[in-house]
Backbone as a printed PyTorch tensor [residue, N CA C, xyz], in Angstrom:
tensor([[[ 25.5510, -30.9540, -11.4450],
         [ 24.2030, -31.5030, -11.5460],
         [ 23.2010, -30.3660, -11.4430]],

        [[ 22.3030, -30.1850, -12.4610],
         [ 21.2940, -29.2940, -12.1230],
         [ 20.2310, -29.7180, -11.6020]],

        [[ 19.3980, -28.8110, -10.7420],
         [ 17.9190, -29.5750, -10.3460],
         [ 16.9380, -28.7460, -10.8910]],

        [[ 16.3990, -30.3050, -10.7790],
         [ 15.0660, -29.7750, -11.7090],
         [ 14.2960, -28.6600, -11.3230]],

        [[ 13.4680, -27.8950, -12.0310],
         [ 13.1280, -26.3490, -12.2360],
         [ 11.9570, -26.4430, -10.9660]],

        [[ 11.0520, -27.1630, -11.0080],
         [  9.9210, -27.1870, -10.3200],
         [ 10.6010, -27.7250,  -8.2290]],

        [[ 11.5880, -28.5570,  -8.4700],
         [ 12.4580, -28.4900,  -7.0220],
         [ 13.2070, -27.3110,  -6.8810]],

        [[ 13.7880, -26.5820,  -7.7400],
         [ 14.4500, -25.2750,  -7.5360],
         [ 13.4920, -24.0640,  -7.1830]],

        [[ 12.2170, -24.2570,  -7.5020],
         [ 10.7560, -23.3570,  -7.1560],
         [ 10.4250, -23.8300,  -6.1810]],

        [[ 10.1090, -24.5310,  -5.4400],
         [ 10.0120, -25.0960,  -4.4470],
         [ 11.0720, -24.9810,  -3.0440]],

        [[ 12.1790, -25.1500,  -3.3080],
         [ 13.1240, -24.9060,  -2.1860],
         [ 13.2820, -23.1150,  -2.3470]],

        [[ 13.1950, -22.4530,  -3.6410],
         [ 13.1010, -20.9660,  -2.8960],
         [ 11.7130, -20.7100,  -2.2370]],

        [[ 10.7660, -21.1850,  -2.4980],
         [  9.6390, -20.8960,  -1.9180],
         [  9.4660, -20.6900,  -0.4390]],

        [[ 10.3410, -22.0810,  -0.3340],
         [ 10.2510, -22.2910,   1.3300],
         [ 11.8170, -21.8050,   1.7190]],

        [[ 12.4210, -20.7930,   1.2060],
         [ 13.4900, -19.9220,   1.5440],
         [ 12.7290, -18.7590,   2.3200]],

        [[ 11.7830, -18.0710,   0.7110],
         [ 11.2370, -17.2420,   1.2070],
         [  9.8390, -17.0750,   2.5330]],

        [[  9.1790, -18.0920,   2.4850],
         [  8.6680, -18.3060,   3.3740],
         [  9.3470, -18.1510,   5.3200]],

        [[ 10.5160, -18.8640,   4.8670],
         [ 11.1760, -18.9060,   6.2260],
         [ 11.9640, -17.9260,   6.6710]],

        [[ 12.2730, -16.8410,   5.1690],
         [ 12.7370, -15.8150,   5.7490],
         [ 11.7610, -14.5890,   5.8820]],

        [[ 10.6470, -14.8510,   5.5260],
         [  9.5270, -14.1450,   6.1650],
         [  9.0790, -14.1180,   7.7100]],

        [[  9.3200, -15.0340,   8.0410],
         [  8.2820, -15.5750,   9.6160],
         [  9.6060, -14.6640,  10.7060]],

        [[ 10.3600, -14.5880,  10.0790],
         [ 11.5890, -13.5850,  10.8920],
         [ 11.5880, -11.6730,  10.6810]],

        [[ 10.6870, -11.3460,  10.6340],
         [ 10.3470,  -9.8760,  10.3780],
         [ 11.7500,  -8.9860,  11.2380]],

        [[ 12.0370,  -7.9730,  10.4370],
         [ 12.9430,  -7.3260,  10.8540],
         [ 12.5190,  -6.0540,  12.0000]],

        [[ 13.0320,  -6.6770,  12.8400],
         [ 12.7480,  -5.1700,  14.0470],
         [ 12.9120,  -4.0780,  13.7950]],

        [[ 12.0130,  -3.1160,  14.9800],
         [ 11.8090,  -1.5540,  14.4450],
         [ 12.3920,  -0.7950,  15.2140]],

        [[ 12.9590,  -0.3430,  15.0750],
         [ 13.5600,   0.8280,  15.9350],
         [ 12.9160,   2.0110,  16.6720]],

        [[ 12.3050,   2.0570,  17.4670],
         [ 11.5790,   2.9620,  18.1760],
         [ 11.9670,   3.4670,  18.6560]],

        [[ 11.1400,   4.4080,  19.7310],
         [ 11.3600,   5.2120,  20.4680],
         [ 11.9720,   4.8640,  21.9070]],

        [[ 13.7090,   4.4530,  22.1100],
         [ 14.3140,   3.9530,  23.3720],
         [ 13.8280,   2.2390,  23.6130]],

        [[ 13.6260,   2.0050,  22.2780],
         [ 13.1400,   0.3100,  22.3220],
         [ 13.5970,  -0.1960,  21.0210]],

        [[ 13.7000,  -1.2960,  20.5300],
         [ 13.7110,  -2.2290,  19.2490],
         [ 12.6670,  -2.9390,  19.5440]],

        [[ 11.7410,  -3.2360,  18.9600],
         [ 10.8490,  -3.7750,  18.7470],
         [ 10.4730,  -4.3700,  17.4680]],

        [[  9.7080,  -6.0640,  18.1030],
         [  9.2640,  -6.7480,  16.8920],
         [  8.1040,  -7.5230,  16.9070]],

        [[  7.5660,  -8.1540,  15.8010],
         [  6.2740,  -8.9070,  15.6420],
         [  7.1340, -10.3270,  15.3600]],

        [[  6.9170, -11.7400,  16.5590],
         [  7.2630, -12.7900,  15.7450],
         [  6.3920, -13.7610,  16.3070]],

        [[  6.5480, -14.9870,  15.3360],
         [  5.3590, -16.3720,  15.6660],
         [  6.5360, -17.3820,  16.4210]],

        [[  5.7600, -17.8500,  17.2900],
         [  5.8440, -19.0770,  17.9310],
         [  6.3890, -20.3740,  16.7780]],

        [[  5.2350, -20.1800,  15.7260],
         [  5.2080, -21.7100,  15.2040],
         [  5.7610, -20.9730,  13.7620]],

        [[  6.1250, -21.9570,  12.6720],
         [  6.3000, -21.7550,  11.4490],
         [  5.4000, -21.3930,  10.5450]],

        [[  4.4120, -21.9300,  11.1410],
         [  3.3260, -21.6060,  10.2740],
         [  2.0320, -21.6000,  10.3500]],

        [[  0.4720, -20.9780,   9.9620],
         [ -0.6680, -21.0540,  10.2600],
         [ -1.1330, -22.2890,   9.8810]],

        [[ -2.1120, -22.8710,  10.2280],
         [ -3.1510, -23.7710,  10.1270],
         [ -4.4540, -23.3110,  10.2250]],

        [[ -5.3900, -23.9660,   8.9040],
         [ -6.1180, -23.8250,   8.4550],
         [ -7.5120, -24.1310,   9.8170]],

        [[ -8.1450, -23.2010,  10.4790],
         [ -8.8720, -23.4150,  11.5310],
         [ -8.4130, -23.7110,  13.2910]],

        [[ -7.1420, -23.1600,  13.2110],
         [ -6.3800, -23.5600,  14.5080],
         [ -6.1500, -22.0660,  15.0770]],

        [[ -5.6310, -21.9160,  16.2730],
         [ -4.8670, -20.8320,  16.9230],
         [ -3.6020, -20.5080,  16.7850]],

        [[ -3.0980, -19.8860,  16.4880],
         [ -1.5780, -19.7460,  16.6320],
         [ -0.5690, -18.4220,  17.3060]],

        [[ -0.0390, -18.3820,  17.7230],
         [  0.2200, -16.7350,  18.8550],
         [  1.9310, -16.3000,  18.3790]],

        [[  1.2480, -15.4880,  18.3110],
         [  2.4510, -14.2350,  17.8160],
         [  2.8100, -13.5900,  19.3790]],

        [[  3.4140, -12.5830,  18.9040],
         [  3.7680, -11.4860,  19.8940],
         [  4.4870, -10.4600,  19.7660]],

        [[  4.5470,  -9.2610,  20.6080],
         [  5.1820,  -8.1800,  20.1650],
         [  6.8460,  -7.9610,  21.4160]],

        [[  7.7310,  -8.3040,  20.7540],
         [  8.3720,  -7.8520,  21.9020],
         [  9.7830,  -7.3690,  21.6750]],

        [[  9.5760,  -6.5030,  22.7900],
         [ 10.5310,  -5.2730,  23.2410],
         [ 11.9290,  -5.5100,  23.8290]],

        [[ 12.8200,  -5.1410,  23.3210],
         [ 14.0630,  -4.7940,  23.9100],
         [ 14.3190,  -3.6580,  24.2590]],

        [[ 13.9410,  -2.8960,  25.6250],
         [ 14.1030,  -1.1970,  25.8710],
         [ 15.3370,  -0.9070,  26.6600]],

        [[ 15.6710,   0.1520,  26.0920],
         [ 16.6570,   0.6820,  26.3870],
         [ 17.2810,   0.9360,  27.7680]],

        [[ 18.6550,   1.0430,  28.3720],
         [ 18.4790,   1.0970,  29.4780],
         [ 17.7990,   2.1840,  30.6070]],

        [[ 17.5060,   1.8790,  31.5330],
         [ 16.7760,   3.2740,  32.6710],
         [ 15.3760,   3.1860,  32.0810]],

        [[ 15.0160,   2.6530,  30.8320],
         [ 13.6520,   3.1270,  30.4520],
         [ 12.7450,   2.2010,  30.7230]],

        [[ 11.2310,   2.3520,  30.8090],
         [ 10.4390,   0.8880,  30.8870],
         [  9.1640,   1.4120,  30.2080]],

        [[  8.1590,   0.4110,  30.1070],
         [  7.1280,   0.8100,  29.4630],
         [  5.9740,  -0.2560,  30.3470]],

        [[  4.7060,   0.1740,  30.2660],
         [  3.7070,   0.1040,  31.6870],
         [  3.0330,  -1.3370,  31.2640]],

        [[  2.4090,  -1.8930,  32.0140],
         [  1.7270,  -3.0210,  32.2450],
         [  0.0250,  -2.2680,  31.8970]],

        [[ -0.9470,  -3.6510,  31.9640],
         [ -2.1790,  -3.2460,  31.5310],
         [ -2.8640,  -1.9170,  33.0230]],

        [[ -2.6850,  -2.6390,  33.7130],
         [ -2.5450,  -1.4440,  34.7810],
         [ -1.8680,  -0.6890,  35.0740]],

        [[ -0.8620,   0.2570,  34.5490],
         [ -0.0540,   1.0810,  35.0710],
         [  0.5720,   1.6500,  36.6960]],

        [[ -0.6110,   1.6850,  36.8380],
         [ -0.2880,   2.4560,  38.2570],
         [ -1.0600,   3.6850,  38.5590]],

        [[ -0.1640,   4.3880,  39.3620],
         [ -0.7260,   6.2040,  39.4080],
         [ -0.1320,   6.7370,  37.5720]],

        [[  0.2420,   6.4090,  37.2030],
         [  0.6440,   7.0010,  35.5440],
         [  1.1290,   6.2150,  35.1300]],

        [[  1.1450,   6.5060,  33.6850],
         [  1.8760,   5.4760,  32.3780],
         [ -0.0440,   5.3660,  31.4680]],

        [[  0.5430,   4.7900,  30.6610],
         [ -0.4480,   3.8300,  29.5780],
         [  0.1750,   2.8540,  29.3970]],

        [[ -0.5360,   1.7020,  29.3930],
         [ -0.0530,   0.3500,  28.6710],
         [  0.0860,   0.4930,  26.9890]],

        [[  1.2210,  -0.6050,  26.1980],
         [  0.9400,  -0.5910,  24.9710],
         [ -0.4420,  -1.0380,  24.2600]],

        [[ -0.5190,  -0.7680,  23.2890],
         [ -2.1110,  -0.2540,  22.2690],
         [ -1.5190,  -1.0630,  21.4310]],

        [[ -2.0520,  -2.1280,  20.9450],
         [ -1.7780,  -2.6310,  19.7470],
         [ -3.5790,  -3.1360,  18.5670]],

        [[ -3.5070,  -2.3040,  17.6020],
         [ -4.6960,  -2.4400,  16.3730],
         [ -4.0680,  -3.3370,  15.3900]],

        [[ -4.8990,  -4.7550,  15.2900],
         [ -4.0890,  -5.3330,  14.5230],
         [ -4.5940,  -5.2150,  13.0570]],

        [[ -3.7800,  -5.2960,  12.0920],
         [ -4.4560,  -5.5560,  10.5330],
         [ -4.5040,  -6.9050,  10.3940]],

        [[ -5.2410,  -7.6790,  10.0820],
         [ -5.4420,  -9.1840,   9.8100],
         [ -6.3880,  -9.5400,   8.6190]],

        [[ -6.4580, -10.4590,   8.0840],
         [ -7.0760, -10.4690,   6.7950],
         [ -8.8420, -11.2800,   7.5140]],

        [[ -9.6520, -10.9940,   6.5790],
         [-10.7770, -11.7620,   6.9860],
         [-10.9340, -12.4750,   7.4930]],

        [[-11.5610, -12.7570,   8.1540],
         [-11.9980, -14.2570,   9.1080],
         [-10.8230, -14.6800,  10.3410]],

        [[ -9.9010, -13.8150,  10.7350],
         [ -8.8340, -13.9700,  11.8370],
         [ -9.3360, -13.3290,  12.9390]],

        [[ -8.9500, -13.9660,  14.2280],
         [ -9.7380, -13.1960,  15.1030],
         [ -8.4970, -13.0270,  16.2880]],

        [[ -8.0440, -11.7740,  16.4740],
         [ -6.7770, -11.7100,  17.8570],
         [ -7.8710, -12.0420,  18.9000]],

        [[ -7.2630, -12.3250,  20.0130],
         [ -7.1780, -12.4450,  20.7820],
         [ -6.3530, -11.4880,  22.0870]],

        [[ -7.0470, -11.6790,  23.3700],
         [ -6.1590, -10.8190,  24.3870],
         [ -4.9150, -10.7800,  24.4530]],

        [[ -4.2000,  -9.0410,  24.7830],
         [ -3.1700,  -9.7170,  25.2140],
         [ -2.6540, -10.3480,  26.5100]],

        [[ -1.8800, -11.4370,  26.7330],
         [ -1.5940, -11.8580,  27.5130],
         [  0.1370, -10.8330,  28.2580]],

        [[ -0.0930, -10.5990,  29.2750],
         [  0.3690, -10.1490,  30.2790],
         [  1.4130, -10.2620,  30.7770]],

        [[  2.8320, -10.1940,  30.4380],
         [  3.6050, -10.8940,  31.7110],
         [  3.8140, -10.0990,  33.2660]],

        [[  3.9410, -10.8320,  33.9530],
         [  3.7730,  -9.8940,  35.5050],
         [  4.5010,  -8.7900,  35.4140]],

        [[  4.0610,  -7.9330,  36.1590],
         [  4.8510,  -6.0590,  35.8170],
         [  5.6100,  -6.3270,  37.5400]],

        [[  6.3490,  -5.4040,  37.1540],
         [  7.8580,  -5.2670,  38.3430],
         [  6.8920,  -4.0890,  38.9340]],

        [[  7.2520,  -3.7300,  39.9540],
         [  6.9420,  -2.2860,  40.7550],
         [  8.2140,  -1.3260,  40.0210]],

        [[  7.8970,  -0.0930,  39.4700],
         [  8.3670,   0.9020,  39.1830],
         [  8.2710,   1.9360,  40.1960]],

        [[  8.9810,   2.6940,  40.7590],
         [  8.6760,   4.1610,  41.3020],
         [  9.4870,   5.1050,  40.8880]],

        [[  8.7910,   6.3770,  40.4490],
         [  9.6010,   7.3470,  39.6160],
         [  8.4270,   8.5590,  40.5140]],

        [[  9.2830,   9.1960,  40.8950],
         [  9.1800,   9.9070,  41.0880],
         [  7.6370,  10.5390,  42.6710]],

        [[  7.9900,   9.4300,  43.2600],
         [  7.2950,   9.3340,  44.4280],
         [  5.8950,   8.5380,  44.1490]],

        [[  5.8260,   8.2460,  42.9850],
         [  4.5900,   7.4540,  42.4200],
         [  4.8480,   6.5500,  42.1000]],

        [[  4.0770,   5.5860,  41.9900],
         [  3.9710,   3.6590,  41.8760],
         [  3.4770,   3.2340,  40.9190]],

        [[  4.3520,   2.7610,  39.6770],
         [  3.8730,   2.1920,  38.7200],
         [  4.4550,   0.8260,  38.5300]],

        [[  3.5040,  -0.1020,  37.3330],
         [  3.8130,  -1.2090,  37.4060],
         [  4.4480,  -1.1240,  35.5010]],

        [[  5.3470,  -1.6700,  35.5370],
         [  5.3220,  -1.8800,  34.0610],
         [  7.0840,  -3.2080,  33.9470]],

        [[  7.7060,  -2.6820,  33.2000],
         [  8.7700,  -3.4550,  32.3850],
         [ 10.3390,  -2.9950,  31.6640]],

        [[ 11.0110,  -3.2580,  32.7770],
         [ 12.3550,  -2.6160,  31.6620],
         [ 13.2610,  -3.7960,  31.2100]],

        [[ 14.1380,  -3.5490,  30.3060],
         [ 15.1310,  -4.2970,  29.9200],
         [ 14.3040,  -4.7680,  28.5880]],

        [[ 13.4500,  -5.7850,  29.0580],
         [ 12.5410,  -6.5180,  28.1720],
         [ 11.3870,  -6.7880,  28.4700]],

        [[ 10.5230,  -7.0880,  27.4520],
         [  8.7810,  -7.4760,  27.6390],
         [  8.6640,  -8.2850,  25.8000]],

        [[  7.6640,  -9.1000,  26.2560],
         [  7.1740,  -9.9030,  25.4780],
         [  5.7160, -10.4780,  25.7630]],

        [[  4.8040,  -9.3460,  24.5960],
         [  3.1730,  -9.3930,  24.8820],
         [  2.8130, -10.6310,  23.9290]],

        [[  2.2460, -11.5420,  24.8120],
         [  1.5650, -12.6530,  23.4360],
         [  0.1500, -12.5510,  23.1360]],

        [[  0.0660, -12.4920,  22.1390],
         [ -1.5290, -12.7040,  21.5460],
         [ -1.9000, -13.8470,  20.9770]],

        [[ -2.8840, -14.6520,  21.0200],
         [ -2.8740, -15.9110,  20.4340],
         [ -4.2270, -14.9470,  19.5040]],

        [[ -4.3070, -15.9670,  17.7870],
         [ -5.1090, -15.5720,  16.4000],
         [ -5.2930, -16.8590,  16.4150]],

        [[ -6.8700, -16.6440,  15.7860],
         [ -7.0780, -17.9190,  15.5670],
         [ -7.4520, -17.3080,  13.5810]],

        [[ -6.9660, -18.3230,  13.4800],
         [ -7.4810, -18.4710,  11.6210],
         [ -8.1100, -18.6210,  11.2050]],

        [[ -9.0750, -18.4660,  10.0110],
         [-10.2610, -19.2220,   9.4260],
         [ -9.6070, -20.4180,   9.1920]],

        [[-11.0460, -21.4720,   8.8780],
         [-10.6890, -22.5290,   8.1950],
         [-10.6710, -23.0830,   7.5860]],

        [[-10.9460, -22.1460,   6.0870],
         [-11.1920, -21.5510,   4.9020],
         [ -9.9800, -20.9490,   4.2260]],

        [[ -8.8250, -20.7980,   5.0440],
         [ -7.3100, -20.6480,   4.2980],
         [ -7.0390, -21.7820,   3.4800]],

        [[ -6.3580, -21.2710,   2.3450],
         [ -5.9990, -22.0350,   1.3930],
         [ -4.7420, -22.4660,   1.9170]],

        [[ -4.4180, -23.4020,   2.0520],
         [ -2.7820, -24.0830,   1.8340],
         [ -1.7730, -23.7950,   1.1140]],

        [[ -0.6470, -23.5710,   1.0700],
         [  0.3320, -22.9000,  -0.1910],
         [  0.3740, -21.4610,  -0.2040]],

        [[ -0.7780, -21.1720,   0.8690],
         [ -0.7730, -19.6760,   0.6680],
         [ -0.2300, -18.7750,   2.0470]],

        [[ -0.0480, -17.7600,   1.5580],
         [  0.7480, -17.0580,   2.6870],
         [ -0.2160, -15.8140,   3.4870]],

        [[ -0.0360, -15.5580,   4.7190],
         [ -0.6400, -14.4970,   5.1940],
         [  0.1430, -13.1620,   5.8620]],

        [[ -0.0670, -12.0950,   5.8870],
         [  0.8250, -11.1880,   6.5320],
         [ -0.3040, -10.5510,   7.4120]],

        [[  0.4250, -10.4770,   8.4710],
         [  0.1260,  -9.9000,   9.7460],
         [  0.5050,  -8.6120,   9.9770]],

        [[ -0.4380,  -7.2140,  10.4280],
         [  0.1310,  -6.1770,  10.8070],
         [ -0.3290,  -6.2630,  12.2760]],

        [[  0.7230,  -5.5130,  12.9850],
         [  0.5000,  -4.8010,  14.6150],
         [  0.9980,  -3.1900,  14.2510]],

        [[ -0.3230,  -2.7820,  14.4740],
         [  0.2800,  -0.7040,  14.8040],
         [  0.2410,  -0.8670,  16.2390]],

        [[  1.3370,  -0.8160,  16.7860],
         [  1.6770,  -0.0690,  18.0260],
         [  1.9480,   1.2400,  18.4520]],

        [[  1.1380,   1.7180,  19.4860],
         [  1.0600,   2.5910,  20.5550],
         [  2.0950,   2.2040,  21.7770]],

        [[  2.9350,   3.0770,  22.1890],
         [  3.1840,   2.7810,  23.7830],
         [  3.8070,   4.1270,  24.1390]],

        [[  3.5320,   4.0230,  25.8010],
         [  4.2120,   5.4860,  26.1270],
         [  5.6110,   4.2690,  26.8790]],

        [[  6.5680,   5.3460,  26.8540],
         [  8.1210,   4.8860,  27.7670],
         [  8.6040,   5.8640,  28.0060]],

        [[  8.8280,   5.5410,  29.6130],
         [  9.9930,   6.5040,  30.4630],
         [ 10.7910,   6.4690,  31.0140]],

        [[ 11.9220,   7.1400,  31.0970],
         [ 12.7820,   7.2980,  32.3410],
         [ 12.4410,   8.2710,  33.6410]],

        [[ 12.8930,   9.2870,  33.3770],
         [ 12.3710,  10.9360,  34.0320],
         [ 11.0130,  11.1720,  33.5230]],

        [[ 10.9220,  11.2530,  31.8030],
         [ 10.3520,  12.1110,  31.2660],
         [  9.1380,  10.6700,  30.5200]],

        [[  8.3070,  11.3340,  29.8310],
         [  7.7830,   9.9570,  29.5070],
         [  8.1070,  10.4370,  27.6580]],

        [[  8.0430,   9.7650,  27.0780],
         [  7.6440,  10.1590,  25.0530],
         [  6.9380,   8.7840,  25.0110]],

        [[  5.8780,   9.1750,  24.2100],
         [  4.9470,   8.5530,  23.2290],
         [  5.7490,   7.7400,  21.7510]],

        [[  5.7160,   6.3250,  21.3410],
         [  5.5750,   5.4610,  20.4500],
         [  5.0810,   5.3230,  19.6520]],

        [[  5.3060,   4.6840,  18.6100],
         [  4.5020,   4.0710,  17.5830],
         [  5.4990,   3.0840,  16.8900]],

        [[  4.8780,   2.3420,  16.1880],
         [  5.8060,   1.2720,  15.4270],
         [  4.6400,   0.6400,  14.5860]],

        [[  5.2560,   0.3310,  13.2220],
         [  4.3800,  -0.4520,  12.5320],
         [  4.9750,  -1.7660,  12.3470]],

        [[  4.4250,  -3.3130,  12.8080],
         [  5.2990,  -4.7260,  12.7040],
         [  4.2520,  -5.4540,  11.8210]],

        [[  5.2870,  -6.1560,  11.0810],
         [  4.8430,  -6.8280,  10.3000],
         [  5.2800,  -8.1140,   9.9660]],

        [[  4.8880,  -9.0390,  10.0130],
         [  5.2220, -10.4520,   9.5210],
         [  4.1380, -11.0640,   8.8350]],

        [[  4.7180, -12.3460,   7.9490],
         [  4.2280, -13.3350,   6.5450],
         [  4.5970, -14.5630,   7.0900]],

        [[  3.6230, -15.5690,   7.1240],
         [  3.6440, -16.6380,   7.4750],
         [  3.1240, -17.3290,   6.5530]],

        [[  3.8990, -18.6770,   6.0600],
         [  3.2430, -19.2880,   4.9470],
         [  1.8980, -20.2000,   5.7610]],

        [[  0.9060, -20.8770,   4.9390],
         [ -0.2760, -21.6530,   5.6710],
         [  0.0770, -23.1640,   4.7540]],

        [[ -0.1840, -23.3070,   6.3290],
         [  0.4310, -25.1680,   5.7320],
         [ -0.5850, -26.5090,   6.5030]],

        [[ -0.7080, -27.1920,   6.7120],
         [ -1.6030, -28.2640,   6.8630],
         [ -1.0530, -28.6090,   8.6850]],

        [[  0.3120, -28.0780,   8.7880],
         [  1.1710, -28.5690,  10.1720],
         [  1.8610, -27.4010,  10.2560]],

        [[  2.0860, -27.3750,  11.6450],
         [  3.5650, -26.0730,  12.0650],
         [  4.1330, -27.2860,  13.4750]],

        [[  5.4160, -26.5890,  12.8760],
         [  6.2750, -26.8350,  14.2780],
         [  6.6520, -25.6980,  14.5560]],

        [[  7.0830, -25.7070,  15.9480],
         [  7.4580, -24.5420,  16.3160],
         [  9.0030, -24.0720,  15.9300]],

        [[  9.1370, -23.1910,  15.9420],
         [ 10.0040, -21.8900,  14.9270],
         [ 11.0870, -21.4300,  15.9520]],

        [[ 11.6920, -20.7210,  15.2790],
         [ 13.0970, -20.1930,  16.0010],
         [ 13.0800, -19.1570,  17.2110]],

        [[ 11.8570, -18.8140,  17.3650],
         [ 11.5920, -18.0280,  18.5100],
         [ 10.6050, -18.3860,  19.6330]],

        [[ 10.6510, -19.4850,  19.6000],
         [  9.9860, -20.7520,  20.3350],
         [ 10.4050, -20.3990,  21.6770]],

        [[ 12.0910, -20.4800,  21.9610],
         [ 12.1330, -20.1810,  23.6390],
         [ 11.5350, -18.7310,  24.2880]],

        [[ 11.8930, -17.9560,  23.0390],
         [ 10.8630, -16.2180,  23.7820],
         [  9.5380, -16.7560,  24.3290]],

        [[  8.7660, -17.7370,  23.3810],
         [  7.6050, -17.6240,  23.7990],
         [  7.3220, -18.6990,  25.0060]],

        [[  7.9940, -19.3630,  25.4820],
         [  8.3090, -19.8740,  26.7600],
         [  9.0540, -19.4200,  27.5450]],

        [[  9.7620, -18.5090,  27.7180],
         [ 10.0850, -17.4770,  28.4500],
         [  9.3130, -16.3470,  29.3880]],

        [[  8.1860, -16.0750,  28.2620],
         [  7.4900, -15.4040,  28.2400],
         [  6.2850, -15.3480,  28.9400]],

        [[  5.6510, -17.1180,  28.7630],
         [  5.2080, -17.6310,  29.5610],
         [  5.0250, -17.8830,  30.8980]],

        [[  6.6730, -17.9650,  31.1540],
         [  6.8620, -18.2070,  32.3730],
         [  6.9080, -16.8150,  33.0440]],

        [[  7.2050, -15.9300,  32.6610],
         [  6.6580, -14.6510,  33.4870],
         [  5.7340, -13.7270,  33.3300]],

        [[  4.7100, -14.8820,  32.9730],
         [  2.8780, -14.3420,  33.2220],
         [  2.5670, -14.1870,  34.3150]],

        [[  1.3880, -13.4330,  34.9030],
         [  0.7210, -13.8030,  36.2660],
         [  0.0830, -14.7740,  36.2110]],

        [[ -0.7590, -15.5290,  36.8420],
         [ -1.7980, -16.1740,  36.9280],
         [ -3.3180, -16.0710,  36.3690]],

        [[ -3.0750, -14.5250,  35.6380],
         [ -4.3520, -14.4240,  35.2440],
         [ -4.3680, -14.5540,  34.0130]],

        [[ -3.5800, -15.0050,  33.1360],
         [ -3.5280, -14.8070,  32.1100],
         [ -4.5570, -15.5360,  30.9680]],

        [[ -5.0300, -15.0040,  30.2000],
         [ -5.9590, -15.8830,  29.6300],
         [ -5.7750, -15.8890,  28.0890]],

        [[ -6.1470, -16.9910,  27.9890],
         [ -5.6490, -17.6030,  26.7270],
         [ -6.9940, -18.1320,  25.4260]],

        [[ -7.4340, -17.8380,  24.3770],
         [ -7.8900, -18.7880,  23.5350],
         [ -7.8730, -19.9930,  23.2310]],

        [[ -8.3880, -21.1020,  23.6070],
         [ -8.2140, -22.2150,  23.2040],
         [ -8.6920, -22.8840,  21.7470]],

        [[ -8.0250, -23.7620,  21.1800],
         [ -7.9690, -24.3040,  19.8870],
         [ -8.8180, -25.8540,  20.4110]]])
């Protein structure tokens, strides 16, 4: 049985779409790192939160918005298309680090920074958006080295999202915020 041409355009569409919203991690500096969404997809005038997160290597960590006596927190400049607006990042609580007789706060093993975007509401439907994050971060063990990573993900824009395959990170993630965390509301 063949199917018809315009259902065969259609189911790759939303192939490619869905294998977009899964951006392939970057290999950094003593980290893998990636850009992924919560939900499947944007909405036209809503919020929706991404995030950047880290799998670092072992012994190594990378700093919280406060560091401590040393470190830098990660730097993230986002590319976004007109009318998108990031938002803070949100925080998860930093561990006490001490290296080297000094007190820092930051993150090993893993971290997961969320940012909530809100969209125009002026996106067309059917249409797709790509998201850049240039990341900055310093990470150390002993020694510290300087980061960078460029992440990128495509999200199709649709009228509804449910949430997506990386849904538990971002409740995970959640749950090891501080209390201060602040959020954009929709």
């Amino acid at each position: 049985m063949q199917l018809p041409r315009k259902v065969l355009s259609v189911m790759i569409s939303a192939l490619l779409c869905l294998s977009s919203m899964f951006a392939e991690p970057v290999d950094g500096v003593h980290a893998r790192i990636e850009l992924v969404a919560e939900g499947e997809a944007i909405v036209p005038g809503e919020v929706f939160e991404v995030a950047v997160h880290f799998e670092i290597d072992p012994h190594w960590h990378i700093y919280w918005q406060n560091p401590g006596a040393s470190g830098l927190p990660p730097e993230i400049t986002w590319g976004l298309p007109d009318g998108f607006e990031a938002g803070e990042i949100e925080w998860p609580a930093p561990k006490q680090i001490e290296l080297g007789g000094l007190v820092n706060y930051g993150y090993e093993d893993e971290a997961t920074f969320i940012v909530p975007i809100r969209a125009p509401a002026s996106l067309e439907l059917g249409t797709s958006v790509e998201i850049v994050a240039d990341l900055f971060y310093l990470i150390c063990e002993e020694a510290c080295l300087p980061g960078e990573a460029q992440l990128q993900l495509t999200l199709p824009v649709a009228a509804e999202s449910s949430l997506g395959g990386k849904a538990a990170l971002f409740e995970a993630a959640r749950g090891a915020q501080s209390l201060s965390a602040i959020r954009l509301v929709s």
